[in-house]
N, CA, C, O and CB atoms as a CASP TS submission, in Angstrom:
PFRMAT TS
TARGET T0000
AUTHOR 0000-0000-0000
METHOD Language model
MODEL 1
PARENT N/A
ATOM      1  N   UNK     1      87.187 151.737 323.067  1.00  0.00           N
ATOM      2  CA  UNK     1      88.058 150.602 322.980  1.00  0.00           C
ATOM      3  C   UNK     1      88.004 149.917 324.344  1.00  0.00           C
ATOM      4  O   UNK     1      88.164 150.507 325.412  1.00  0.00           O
ATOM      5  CB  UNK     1      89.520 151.017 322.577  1.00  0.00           C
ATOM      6  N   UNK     2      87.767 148.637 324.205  1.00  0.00           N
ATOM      7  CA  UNK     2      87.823 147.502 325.790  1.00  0.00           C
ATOM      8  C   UNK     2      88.498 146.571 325.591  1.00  0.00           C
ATOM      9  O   UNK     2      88.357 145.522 324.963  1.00  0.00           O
ATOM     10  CB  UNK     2      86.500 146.731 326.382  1.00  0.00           C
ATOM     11  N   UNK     3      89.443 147.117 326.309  1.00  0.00           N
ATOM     12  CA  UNK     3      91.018 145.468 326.604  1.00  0.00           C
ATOM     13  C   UNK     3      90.703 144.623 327.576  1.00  0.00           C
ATOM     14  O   UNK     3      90.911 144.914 328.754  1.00  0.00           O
ATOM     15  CB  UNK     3      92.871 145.934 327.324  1.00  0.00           C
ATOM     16  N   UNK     4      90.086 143.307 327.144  1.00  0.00           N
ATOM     17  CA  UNK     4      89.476 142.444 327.942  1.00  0.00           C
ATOM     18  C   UNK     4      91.120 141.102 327.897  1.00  0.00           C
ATOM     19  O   UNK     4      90.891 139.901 327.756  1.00  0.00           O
ATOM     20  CB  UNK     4      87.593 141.932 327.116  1.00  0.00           C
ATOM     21  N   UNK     5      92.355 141.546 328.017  1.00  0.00           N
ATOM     22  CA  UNK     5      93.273 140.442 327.239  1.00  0.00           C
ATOM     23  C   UNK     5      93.530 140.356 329.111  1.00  0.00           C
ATOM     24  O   UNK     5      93.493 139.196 329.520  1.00  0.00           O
ATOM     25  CB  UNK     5      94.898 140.979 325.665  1.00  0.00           C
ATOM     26  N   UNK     6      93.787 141.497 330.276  1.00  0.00           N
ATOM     27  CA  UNK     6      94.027 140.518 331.746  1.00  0.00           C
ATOM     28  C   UNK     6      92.695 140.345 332.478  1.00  0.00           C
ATOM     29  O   UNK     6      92.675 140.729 333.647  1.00  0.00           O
ATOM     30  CB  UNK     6      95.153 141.299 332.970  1.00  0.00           C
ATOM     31  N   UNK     7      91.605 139.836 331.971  1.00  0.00           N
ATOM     32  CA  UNK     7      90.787 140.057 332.595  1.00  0.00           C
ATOM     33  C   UNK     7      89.910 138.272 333.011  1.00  0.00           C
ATOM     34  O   UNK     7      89.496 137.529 332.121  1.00  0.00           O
ATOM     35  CB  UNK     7      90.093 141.269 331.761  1.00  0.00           C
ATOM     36  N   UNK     8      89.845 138.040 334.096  1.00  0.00           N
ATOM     37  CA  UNK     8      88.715 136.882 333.894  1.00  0.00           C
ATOM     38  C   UNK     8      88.734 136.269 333.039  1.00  0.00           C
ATOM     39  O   UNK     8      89.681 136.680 332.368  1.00  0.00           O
ATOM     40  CB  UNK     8      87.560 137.121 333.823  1.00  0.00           C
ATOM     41  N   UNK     9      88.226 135.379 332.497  1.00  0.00           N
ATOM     42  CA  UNK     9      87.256 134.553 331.375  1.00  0.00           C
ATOM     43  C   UNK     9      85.792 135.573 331.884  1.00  0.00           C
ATOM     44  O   UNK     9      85.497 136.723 331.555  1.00  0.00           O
ATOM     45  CB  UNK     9      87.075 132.288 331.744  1.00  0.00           C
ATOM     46  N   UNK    10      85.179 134.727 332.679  1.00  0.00           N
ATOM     47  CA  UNK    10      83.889 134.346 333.158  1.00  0.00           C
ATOM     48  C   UNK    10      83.179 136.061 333.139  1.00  0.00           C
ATOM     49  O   UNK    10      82.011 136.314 332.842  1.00  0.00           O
ATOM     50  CB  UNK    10      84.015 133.414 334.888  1.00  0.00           C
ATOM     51  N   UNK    11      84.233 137.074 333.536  1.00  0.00           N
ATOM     52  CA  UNK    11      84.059 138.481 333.793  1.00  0.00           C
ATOM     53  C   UNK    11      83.839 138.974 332.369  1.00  0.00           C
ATOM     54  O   UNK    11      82.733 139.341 331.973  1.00  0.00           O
ATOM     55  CB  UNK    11      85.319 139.191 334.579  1.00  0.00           C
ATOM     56  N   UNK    12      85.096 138.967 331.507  1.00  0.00           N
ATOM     57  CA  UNK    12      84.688 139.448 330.074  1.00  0.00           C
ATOM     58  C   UNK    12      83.664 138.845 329.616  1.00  0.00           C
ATOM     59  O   UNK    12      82.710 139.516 329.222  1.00  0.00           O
ATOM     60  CB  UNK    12      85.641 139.301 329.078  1.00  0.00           C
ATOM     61  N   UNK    13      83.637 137.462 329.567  1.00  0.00           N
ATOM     62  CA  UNK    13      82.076 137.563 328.827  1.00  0.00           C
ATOM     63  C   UNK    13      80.967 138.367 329.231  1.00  0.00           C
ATOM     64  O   UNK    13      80.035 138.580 328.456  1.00  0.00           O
ATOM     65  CB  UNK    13      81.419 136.341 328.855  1.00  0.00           C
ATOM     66  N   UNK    14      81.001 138.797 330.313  1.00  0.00           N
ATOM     67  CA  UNK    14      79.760 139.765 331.006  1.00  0.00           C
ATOM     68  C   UNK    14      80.008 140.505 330.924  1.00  0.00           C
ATOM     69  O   UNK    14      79.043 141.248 331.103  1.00  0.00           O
ATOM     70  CB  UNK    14      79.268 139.874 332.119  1.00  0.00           C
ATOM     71  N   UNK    15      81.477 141.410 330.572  1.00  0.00           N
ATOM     72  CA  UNK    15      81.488 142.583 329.857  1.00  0.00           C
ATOM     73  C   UNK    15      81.001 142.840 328.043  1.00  0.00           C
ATOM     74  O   UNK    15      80.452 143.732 327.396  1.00  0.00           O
ATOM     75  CB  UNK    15      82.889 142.896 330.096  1.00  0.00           C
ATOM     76  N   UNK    16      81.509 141.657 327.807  1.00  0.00           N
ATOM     77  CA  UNK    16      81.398 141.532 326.017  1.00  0.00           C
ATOM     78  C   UNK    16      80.137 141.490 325.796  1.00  0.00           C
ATOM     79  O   UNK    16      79.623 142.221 324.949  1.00  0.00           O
ATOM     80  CB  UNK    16      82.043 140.182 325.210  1.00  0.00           C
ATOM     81  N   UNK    17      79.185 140.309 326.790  1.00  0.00           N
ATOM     82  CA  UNK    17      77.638 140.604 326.431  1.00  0.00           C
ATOM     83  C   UNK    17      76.673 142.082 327.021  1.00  0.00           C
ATOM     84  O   UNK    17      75.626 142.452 326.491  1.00  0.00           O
ATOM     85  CB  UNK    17      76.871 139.238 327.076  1.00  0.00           C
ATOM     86  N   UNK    18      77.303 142.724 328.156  1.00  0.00           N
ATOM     87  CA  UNK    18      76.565 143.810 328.597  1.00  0.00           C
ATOM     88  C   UNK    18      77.316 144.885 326.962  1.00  0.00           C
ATOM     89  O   UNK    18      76.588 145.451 326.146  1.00  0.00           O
ATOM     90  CB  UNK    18      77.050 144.354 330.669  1.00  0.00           C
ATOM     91  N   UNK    19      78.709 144.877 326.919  1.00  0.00           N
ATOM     92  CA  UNK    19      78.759 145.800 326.190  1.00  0.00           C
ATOM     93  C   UNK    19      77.975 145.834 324.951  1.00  0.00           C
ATOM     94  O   UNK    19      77.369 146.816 324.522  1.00  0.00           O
ATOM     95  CB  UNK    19      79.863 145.936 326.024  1.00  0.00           C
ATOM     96  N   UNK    20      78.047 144.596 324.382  1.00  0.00           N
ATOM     97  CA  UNK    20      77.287 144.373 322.901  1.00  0.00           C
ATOM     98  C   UNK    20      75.683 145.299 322.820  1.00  0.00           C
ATOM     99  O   UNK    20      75.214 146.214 322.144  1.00  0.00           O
ATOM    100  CB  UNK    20      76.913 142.397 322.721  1.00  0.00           C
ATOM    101  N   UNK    21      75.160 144.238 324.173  1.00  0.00           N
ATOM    102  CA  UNK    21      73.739 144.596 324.297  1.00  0.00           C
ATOM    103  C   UNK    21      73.727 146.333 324.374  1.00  0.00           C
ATOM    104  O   UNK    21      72.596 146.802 324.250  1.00  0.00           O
ATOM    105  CB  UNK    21      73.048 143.798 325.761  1.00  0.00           C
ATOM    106  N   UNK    22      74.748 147.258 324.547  1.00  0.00           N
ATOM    107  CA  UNK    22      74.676 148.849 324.602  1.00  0.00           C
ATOM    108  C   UNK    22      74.551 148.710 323.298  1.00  0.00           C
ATOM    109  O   UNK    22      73.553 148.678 322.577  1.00  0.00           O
ATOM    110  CB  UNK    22      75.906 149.887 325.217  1.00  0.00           C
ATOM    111  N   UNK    23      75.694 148.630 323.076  1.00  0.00           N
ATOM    112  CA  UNK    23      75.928 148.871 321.176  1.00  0.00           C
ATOM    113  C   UNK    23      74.705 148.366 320.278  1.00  0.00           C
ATOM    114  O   UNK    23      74.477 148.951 319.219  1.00  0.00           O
ATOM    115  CB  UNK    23      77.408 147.804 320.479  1.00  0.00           C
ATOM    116  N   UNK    24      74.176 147.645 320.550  1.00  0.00           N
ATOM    117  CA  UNK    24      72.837 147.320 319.580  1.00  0.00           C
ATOM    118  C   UNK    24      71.814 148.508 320.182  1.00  0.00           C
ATOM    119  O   UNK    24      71.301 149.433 319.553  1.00  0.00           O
ATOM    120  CB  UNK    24      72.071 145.445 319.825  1.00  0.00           C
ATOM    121  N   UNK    25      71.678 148.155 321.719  1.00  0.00           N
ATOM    122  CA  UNK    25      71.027 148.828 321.707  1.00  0.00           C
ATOM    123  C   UNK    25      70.597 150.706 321.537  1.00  0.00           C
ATOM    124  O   UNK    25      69.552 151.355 321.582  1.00  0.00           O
ATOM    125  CB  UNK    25      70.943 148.257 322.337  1.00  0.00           C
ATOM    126  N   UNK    26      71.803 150.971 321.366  1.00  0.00           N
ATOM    127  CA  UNK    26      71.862 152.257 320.608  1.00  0.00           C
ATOM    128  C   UNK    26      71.840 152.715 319.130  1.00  0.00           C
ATOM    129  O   UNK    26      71.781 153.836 318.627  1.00  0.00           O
ATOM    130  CB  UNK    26      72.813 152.680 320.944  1.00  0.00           C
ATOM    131  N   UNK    27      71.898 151.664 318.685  1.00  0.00           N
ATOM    132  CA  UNK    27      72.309 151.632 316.993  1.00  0.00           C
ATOM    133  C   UNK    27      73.099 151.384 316.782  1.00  0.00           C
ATOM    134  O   UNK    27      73.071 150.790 315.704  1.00  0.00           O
ATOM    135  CB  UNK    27      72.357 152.477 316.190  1.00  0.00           C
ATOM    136  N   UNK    28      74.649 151.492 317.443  1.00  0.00           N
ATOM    137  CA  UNK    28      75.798 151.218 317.362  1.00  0.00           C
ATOM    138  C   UNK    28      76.467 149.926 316.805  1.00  0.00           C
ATOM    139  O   UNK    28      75.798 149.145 316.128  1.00  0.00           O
ATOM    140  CB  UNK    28      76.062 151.420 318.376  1.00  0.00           C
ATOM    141  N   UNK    29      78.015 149.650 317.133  1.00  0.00           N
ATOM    142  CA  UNK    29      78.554 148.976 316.794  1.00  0.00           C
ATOM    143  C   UNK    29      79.460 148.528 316.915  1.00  0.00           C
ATOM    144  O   UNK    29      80.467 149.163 316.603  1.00  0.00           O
ATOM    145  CB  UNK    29      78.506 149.054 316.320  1.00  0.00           C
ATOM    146  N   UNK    30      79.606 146.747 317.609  1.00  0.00           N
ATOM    147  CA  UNK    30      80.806 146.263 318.213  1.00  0.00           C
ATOM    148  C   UNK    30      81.735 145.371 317.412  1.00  0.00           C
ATOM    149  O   UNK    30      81.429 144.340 316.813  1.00  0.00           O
ATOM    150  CB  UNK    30      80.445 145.583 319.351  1.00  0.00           C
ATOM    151  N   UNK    31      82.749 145.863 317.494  1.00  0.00           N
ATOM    152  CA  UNK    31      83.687 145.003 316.600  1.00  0.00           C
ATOM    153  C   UNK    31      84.677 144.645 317.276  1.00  0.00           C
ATOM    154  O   UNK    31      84.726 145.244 318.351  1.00  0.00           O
ATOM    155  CB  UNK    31      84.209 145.593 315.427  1.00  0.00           C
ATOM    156  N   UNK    32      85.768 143.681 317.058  1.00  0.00           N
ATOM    157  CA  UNK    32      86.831 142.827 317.726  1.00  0.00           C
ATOM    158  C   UNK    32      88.041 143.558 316.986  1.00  0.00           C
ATOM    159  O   UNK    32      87.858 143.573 315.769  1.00  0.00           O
ATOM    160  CB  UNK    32      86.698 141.016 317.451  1.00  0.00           C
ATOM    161  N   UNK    33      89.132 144.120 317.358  1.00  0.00           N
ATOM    162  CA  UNK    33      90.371 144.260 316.513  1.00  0.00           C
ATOM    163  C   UNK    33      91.476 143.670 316.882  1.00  0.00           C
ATOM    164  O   UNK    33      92.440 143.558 316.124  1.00  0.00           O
ATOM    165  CB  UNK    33      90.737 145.469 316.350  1.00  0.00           C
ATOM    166  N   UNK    34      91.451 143.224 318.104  1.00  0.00           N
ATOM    167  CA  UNK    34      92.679 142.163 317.629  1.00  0.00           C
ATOM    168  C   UNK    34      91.987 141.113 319.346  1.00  0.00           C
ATOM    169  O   UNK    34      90.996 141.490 319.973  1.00  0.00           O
ATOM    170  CB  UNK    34      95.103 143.164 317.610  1.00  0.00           C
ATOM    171  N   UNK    35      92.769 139.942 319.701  1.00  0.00           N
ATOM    172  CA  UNK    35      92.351 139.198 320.658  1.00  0.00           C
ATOM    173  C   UNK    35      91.837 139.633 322.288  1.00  0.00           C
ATOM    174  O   UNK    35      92.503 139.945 323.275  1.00  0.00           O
ATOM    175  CB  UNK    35      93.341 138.430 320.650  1.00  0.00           C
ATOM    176  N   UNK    36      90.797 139.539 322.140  1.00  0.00           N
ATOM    177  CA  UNK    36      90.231 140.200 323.393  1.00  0.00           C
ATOM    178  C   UNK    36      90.010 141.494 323.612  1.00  0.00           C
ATOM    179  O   UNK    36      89.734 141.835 324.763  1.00  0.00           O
ATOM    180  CB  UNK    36      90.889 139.965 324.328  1.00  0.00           C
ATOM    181  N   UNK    37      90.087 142.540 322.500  1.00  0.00           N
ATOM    182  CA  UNK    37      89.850 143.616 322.146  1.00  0.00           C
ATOM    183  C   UNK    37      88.830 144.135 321.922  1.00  0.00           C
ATOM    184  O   UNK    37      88.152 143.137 322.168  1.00  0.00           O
ATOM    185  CB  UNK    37      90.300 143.768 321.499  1.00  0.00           C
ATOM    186  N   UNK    38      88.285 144.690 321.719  1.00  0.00           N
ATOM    187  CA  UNK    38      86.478 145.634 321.224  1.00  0.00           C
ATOM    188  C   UNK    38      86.826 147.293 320.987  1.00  0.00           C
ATOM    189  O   UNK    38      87.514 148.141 321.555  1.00  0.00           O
ATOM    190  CB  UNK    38      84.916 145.623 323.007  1.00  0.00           C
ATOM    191  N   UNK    39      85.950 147.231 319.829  1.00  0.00           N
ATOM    192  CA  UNK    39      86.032 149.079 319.503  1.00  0.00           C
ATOM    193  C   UNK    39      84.490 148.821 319.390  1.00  0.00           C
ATOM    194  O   UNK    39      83.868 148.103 318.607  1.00  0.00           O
ATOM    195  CB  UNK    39      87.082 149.970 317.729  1.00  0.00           C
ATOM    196  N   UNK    40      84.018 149.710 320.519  1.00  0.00           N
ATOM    197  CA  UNK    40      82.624 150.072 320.091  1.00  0.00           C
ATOM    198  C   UNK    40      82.397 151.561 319.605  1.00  0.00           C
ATOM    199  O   UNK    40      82.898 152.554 320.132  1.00  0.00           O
ATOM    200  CB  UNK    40      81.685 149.810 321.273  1.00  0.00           C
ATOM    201  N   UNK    41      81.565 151.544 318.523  1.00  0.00           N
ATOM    202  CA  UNK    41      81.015 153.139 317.855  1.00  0.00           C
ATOM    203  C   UNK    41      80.105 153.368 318.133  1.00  0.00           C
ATOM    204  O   UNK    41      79.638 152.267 318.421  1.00  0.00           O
ATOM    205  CB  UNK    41      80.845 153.478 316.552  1.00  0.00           C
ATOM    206  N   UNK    42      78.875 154.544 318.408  1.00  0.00           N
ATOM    207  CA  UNK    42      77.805 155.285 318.059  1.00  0.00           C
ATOM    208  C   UNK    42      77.465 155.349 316.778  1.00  0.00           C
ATOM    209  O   UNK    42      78.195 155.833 315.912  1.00  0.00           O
ATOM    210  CB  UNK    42      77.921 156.402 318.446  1.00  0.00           C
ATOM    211  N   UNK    43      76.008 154.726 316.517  1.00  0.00           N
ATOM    212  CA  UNK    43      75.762 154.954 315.293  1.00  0.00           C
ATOM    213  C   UNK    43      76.286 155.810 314.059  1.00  0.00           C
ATOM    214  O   UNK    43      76.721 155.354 313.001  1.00  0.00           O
ATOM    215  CB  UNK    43      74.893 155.172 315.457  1.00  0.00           C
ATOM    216  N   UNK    44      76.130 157.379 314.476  1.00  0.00           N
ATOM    217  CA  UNK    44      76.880 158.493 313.973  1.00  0.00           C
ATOM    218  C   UNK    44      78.241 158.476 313.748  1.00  0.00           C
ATOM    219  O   UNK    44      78.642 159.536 313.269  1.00  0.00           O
ATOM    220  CB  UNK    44      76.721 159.437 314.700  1.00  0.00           C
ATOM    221  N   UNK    45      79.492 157.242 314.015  1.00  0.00           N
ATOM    222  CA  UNK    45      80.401 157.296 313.761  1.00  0.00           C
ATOM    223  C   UNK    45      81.111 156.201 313.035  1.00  0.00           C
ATOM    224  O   UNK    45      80.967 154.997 313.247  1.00  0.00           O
ATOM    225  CB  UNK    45      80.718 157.639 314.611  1.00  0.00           C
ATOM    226  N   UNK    46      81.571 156.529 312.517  1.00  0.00           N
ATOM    227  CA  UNK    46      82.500 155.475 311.012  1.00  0.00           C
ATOM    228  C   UNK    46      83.999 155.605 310.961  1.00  0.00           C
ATOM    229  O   UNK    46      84.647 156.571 310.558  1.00  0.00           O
ATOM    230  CB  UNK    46      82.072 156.092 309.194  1.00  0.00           C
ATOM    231  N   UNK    47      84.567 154.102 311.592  1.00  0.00           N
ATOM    232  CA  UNK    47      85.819 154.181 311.531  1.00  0.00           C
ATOM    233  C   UNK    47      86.594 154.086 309.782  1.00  0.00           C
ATOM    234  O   UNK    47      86.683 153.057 309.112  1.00  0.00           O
ATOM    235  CB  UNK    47      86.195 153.028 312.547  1.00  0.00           C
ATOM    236  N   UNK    48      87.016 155.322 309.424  1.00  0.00           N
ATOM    237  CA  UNK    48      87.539 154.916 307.867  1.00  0.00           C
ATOM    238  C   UNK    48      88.346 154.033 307.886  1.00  0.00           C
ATOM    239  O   UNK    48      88.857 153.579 308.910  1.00  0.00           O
ATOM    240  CB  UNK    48      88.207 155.901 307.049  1.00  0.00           C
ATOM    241  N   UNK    49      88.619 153.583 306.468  1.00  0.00           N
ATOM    242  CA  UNK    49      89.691 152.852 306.645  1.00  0.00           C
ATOM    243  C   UNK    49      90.802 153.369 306.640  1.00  0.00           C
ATOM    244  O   UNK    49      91.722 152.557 306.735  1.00  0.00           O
ATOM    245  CB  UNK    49      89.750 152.038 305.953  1.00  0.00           C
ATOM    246  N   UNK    50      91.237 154.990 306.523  1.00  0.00           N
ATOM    247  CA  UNK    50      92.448 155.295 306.881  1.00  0.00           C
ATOM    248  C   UNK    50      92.938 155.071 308.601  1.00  0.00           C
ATOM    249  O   UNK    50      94.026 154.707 309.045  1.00  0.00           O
ATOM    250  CB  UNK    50      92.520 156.701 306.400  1.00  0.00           C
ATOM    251  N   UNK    51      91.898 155.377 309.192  1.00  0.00           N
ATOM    252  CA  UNK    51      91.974 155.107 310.769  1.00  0.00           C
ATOM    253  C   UNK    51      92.489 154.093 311.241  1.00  0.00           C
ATOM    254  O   UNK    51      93.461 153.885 311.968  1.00  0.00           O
ATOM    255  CB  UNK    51      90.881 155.050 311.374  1.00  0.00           C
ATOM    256  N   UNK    52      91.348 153.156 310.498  1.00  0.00           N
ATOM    257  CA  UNK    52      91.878 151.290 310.806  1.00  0.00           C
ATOM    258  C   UNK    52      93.553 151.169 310.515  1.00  0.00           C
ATOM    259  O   UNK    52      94.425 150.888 311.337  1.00  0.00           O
ATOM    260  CB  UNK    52      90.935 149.904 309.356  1.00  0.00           C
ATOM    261  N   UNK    53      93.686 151.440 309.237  1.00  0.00           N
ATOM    262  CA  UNK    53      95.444 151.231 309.092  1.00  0.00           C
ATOM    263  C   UNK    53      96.175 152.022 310.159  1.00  0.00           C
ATOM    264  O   UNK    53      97.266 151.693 310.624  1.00  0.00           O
ATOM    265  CB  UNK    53      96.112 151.838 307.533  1.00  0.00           C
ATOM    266  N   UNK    54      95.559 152.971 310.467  1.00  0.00           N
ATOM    267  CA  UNK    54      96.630 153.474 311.467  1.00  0.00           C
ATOM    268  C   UNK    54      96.642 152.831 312.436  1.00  0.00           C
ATOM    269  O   UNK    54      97.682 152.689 313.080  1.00  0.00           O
ATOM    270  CB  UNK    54      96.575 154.705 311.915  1.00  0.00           C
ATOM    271  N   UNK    55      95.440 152.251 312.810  1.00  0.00           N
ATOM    272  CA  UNK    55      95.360 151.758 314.190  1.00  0.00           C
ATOM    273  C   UNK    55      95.723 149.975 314.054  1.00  0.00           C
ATOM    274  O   UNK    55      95.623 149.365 315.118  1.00  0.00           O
ATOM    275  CB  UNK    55      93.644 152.157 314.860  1.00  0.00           C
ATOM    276  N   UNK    56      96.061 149.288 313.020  1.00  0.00           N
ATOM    277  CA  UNK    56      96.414 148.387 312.679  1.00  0.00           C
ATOM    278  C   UNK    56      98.089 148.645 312.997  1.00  0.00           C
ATOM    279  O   UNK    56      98.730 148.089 313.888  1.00  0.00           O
ATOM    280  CB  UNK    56      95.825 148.134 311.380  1.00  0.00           C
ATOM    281  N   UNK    57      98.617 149.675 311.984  1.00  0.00           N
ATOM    282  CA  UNK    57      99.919 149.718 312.332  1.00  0.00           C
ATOM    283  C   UNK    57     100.622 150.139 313.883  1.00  0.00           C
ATOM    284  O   UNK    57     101.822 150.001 314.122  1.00  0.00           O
ATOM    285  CB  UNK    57     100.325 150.549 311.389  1.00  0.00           C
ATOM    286  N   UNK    58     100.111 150.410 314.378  1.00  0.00           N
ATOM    287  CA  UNK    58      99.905 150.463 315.980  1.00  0.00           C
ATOM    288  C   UNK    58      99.687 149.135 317.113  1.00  0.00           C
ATOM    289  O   UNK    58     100.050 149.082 318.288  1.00  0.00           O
ATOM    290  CB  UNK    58      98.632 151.278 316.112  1.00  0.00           C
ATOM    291  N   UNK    59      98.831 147.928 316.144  1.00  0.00           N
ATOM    292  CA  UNK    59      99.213 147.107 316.424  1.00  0.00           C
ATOM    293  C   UNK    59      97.864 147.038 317.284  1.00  0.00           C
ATOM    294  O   UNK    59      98.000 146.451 318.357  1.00  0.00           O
ATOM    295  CB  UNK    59     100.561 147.089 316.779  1.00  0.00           C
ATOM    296  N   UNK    60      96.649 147.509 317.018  1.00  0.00           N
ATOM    297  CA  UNK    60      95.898 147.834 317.829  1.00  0.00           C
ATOM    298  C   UNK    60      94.396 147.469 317.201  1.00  0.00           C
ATOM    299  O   UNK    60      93.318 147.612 317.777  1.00  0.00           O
ATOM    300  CB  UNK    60      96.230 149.201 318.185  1.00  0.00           C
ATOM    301  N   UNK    61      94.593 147.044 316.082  1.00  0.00           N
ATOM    302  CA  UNK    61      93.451 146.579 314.661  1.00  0.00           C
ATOM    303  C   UNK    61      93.770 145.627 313.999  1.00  0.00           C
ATOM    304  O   UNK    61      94.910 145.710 313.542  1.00  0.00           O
ATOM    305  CB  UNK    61      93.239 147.533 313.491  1.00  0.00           C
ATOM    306  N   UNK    62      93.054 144.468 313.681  1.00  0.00           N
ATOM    307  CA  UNK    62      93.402 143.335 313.457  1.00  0.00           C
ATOM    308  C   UNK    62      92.168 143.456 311.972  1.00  0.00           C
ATOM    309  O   UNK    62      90.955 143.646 312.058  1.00  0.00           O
ATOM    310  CB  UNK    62      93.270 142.163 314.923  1.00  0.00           C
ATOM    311  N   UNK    63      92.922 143.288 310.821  1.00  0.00           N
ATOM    312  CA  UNK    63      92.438 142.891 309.694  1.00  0.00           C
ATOM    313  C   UNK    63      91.344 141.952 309.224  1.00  0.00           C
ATOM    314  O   UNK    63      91.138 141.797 308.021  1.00  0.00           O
ATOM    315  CB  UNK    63      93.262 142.587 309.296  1.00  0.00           C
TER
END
């Protein structure tokens, strides 16, 4: 998970594009859950959707 919400502008994008470029480049996978947020996975891992709701109701996963 990367909380980019006090950070720069100009900085997160160079985090959001270095991070992405990991995540592809591993197989992986970057997703947004709520504003300025990122959950990146390892190929090998799958957020269920019981997880997501939890982590939605937490306020921490954006639909």
């Amino acid at each position: 998970m990367v909380n980019l919400q006090n950070v720069d502008r100009d900085l997160a994008r160079r985090i959001i594009d270095f991070s992405s470029g990991l995540a592809y480049g591993l197989g992986g996978q970057m997703d947004r859950v709520a504003d300025q947020v990122f959950l990146l996975t390892p190929s090998n891992v799958e957020v269920s959707a019981e997880e997501k709701r939890r982590l939605q109701e937490r306020g921490l996963y954006r639909a």
